[in-house]
Backbone as XML, in Angstrom:
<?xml version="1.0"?>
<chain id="A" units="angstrom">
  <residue number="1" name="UNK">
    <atom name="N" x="0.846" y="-1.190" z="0.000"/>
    <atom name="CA" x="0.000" y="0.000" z="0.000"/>
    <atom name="C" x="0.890" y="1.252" z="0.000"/>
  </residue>
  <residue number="2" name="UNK">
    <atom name="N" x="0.444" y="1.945" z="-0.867"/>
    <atom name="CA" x="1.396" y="3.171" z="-0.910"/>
    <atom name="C" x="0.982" y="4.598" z="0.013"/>
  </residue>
  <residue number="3" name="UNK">
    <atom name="N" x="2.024" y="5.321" z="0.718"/>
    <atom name="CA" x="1.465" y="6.405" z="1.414"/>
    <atom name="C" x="0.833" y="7.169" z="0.770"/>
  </residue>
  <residue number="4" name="UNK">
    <atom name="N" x="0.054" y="8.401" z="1.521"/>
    <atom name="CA" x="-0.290" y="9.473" z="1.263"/>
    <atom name="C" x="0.907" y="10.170" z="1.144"/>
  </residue>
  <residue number="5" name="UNK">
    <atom name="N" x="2.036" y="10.937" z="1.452"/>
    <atom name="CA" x="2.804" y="11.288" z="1.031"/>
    <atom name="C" x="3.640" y="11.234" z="-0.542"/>
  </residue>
  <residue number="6" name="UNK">
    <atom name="N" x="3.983" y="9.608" z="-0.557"/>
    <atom name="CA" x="4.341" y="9.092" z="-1.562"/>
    <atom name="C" x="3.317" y="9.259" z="-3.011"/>
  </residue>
  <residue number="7" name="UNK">
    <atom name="N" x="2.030" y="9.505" z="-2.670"/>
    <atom name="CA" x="1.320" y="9.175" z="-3.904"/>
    <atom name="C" x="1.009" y="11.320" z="-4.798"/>
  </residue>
  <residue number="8" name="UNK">
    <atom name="N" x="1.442" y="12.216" z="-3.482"/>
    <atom name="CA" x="1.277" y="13.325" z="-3.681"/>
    <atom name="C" x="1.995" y="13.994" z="-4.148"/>
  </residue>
  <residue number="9" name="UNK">
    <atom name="N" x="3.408" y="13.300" z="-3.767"/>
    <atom name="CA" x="4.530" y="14.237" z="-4.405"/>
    <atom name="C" x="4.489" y="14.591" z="-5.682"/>
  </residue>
  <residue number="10" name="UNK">
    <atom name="N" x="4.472" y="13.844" z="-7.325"/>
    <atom name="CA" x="4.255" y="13.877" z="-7.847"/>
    <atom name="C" x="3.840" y="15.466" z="-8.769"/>
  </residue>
  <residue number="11" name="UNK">
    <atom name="N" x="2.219" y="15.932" z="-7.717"/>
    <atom name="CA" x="1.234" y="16.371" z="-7.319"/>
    <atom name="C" x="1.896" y="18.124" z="-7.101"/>
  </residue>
  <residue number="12" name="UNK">
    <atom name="N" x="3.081" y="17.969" z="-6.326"/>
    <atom name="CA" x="3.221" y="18.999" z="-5.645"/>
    <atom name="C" x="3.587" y="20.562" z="-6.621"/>
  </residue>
  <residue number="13" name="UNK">
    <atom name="N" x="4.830" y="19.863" z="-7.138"/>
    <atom name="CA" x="4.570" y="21.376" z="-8.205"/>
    <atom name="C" x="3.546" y="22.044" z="-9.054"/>
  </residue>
  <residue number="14" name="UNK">
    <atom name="N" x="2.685" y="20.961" z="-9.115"/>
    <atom name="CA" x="1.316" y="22.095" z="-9.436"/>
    <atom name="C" x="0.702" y="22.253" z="-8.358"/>
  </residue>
  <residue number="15" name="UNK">
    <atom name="N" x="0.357" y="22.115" z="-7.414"/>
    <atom name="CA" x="0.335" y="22.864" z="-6.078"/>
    <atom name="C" x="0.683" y="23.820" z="-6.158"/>
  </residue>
  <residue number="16" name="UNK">
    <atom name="N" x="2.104" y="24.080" z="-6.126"/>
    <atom name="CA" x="3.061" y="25.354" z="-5.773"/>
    <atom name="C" x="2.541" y="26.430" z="-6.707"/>
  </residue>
  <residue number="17" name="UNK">
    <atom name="N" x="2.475" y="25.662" z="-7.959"/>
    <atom name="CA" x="2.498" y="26.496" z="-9.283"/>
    <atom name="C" x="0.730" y="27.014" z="-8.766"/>
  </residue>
  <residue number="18" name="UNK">
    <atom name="N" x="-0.330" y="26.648" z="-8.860"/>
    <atom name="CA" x="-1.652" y="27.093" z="-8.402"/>
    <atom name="C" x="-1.613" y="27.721" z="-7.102"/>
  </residue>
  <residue number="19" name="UNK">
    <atom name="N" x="-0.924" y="27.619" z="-6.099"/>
    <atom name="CA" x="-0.911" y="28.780" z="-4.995"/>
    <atom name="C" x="-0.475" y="29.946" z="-5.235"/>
  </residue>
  <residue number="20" name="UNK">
    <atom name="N" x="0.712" y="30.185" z="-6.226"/>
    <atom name="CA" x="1.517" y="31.290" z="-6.460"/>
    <atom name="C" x="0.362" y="31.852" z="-7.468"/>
  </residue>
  <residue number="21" name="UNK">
    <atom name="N" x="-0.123" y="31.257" z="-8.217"/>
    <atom name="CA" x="-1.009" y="31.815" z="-9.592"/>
    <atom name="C" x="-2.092" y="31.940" z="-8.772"/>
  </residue>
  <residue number="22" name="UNK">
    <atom name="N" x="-2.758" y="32.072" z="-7.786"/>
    <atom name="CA" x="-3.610" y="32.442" z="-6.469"/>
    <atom name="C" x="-3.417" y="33.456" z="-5.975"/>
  </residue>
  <residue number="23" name="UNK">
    <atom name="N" x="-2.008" y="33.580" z="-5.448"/>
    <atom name="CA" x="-1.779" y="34.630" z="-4.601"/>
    <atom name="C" x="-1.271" y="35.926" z="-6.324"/>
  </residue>
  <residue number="24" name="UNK">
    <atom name="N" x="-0.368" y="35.283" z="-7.219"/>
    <atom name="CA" x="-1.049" y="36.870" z="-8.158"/>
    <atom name="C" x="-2.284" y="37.241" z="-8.214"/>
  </residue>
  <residue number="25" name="UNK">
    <atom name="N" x="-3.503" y="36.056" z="-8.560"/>
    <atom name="CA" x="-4.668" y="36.676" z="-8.551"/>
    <atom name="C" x="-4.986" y="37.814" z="-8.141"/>
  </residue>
  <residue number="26" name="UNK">
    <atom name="N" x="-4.872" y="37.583" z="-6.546"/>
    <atom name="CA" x="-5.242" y="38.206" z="-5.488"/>
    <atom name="C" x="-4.619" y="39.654" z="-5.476"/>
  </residue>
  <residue number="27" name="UNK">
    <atom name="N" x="-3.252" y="39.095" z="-5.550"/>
    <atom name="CA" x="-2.598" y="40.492" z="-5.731"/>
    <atom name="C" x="-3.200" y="41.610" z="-6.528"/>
  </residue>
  <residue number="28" name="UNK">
    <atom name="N" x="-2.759" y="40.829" z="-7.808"/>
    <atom name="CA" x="-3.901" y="41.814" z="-9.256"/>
    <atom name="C" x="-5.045" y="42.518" z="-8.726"/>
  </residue>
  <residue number="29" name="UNK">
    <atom name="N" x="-5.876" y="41.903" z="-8.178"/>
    <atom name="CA" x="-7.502" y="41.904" z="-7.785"/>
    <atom name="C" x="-7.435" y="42.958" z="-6.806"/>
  </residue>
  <residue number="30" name="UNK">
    <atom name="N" x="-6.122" y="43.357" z="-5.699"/>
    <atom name="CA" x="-6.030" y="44.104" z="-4.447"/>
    <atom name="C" x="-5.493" y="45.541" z="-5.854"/>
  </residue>
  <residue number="31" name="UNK">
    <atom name="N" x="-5.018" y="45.321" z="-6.264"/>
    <atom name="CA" x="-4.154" y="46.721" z="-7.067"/>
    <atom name="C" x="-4.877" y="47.247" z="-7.807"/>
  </residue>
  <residue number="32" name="UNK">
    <atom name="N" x="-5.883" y="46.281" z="-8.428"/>
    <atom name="CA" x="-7.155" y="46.999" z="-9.943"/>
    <atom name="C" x="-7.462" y="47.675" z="-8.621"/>
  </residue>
  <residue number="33" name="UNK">
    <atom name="N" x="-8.178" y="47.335" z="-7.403"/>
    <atom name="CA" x="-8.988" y="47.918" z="-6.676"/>
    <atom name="C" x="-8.936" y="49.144" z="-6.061"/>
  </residue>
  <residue number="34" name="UNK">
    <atom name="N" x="-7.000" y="49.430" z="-5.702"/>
    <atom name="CA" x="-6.712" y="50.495" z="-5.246"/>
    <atom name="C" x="-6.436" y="51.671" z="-6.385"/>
  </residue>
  <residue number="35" name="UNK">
    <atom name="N" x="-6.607" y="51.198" z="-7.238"/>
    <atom name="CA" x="-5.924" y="52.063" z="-8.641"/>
    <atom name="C" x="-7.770" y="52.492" z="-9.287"/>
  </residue>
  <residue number="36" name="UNK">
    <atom name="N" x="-8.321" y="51.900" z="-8.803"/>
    <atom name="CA" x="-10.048" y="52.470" z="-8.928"/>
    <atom name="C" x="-10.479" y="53.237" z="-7.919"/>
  </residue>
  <residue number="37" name="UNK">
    <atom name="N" x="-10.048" y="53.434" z="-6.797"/>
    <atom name="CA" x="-10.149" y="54.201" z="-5.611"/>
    <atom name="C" x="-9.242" y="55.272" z="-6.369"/>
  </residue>
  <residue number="38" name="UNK">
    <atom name="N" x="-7.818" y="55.140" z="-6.634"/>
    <atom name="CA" x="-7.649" y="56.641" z="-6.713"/>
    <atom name="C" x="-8.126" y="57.441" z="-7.586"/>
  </residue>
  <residue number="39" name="UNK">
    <atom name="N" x="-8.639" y="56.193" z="-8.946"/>
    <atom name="CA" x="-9.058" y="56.891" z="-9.941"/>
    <atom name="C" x="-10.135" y="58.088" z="-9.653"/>
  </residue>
  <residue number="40" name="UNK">
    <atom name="N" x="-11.122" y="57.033" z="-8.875"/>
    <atom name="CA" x="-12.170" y="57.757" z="-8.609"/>
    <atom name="C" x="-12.009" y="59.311" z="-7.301"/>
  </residue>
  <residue number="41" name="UNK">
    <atom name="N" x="-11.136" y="58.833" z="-7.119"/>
    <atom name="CA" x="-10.924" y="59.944" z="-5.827"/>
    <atom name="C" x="-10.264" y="61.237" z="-6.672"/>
  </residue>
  <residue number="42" name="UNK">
    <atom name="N" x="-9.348" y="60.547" z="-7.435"/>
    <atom name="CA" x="-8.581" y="61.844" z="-8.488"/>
    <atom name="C" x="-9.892" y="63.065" z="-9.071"/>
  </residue>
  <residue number="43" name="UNK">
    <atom name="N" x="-11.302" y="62.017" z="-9.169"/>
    <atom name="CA" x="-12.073" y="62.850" z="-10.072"/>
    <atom name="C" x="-12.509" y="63.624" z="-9.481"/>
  </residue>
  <residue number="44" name="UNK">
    <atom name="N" x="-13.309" y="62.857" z="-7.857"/>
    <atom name="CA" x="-13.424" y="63.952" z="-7.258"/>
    <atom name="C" x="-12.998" y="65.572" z="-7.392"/>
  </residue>
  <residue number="45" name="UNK">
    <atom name="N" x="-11.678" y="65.275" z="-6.864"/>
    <atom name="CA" x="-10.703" y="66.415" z="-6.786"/>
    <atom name="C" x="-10.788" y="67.018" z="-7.812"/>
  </residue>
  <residue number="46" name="UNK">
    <atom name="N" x="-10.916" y="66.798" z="-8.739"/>
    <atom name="CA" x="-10.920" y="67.395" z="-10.008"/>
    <atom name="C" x="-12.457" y="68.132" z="-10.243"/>
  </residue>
  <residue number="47" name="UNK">
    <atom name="N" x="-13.051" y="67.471" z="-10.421"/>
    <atom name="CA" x="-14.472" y="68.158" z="-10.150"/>
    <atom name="C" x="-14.943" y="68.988" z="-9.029"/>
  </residue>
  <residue number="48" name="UNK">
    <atom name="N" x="-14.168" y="69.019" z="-7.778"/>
    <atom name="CA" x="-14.830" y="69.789" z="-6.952"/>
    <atom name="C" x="-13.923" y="71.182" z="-6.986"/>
  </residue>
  <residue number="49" name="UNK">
    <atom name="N" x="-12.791" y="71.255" z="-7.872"/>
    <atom name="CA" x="-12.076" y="72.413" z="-8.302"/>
    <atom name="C" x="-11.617" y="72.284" z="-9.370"/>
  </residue>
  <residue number="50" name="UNK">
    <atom name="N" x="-12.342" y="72.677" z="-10.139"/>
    <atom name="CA" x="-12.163" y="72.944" z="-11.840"/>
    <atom name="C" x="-11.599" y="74.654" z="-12.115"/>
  </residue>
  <residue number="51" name="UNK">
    <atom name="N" x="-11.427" y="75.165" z="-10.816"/>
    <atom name="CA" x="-10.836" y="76.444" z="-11.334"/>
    <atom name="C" x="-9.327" y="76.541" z="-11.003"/>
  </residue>
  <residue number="52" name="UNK">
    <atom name="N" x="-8.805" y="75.145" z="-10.265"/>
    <atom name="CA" x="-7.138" y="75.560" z="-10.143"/>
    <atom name="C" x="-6.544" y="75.375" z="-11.405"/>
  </residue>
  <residue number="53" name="UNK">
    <atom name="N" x="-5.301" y="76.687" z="-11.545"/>
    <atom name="CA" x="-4.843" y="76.736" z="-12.760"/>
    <atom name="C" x="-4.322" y="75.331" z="-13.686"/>
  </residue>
  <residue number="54" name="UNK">
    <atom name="N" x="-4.083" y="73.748" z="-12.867"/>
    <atom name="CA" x="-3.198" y="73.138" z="-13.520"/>
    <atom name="C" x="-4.604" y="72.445" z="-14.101"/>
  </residue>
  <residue number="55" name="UNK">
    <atom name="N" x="-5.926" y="72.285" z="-13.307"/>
    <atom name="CA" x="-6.710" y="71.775" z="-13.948"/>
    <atom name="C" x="-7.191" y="72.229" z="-15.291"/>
  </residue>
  <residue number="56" name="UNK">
    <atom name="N" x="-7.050" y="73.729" z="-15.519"/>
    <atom name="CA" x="-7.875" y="74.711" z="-16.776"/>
    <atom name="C" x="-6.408" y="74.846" z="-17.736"/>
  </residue>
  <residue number="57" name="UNK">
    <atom name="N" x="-5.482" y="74.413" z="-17.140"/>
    <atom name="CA" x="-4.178" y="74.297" z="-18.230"/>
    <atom name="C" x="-4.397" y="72.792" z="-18.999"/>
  </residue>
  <residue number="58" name="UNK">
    <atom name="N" x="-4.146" y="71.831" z="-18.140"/>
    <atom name="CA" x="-4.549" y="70.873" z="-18.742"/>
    <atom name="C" x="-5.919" y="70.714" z="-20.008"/>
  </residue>
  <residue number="59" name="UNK">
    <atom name="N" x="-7.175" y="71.567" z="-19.762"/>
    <atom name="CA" x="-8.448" y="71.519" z="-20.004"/>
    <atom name="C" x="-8.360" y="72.250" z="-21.348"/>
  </residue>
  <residue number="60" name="UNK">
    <atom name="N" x="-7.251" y="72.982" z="-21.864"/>
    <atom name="CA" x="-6.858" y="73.843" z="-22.676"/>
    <atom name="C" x="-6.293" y="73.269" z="-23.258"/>
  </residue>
  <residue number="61" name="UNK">
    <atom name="N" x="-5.179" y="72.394" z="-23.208"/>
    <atom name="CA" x="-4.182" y="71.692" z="-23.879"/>
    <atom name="C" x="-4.735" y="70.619" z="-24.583"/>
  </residue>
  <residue number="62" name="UNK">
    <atom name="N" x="-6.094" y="69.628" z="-23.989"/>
    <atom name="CA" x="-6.695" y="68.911" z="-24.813"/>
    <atom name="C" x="-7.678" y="69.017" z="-26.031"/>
  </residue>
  <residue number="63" name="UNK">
    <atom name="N" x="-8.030" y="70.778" z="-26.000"/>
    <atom name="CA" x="-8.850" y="71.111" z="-27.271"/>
    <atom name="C" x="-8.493" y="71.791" z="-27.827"/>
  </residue>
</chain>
């Protein structure tokens, strides 16, 4: 009869390989999320002062 150990090893580098490709997931999934927070926070700022000069420089330069 063969162990549980013995019959897993095999097994293990895709283990490794699916935890690590897990934890990028995750990673990815934590960074889209914070990079949508600032997005959205940037707009704020932007919209609640549309009269500082770098905003109406910029606003000029695109038309």
């Amino acid at each position: 009869m063969q162990q549980i150990g013995e019959s897993n090893s095999p097994v293990q580098p895709l283990d490794e390989m699916e935890q690590q490709t897990i934890m990028r997931i995750e990673e990815a999934e934590e960074l889209i999320e914070e990079n949508r927070r600032l997005i959205e926070r940037s707009r704020e700022i932007l919209a609640s002062a549309p009269e500082l000069p770098a905003a109406s420089g910029k606003a000029k330069r695109r038309t």
